[in-house]
C-alpha positions, 0 to 999 in steps of 0.5 A, spaced: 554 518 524 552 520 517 546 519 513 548 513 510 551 510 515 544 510 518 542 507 513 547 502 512 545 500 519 537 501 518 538 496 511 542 490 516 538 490 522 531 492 519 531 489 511 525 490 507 519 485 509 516 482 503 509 481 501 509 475 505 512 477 511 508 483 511 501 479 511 504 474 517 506 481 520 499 484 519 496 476 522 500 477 528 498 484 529 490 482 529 491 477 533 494 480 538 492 487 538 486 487 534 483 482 537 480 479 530 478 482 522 473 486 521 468 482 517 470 482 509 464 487 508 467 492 513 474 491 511 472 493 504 468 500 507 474 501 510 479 501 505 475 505 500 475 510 506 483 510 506 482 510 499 478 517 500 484 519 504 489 518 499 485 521 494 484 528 498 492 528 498 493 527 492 488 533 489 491 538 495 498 535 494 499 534 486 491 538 484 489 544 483 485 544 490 487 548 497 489 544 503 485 545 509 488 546 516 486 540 518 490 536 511 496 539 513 498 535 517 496 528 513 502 525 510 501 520 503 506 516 505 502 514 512 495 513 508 498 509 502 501 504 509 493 504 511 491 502 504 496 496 504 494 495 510 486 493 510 488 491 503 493 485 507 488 484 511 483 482 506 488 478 503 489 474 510 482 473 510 480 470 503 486 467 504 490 470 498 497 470 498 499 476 495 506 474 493 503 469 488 496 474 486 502 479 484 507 476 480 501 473 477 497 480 475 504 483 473 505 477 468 498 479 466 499 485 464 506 485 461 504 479 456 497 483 454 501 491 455 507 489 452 506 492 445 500 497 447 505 502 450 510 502 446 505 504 441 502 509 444 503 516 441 500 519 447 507 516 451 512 518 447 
């Protein structure tokens, strides 16, 4: 099986999870294996901690600074999940639908953004 035959098989059984269904998934997680949600205050401690470790990549990885031996094996992808993940968690437990909070957000930013950039010098 080739490259792109897996990836045809992975897309049909295993289809991208939306916004939606990733709060449902993390929800089921908690109640089965987390037991319950950390406190709100907790969550947030926790994902500026998550936030910490995507930034200590990010300055080792597209920085001037050196990796340590400890952050070789740290993968940007795998701490990204970790940041969506409490950020999830914090949404199921203030009660925020992400899907609705997001296209909301991005039609903010596209209606007062839509001019800006296109005017910034700095981008062209």
């Amino acid at each position: 099986m080739n490259t792109n035959e897996a990836l045809t098989i992975k897309q049909k059984f295993y289809p991208k999870m939306t916004l939606a269904q990733a709060q449902k998934k993390v929800d089921a997680w908690i109640q089965s294996v987390g037991i319950r949600y950390f406190n709100e205050l907790t969550n947030m401690a926790i994902l500026t901690e998550e936030v910490g470790e995507v930034a200590r990549i990010m300055a080792r990885q597209y920085g001037e600074q050196s990796f340590k031996e400890s952050d070789r094996d740290k993968e940007l992808a795998d701490e990204l999940a970790d940041v969506l993940f409490v950020l999830i968690c914090i949404a199921n437990q203030t009660g925020i639908d992400l899907t609705e909070a997001f296209e909301k957000n991005l039609g903010k930013k596209s209606d007062r953004d839509k001019i800006r950039h296109k005017n910034n010098e700095k981008l062209k």
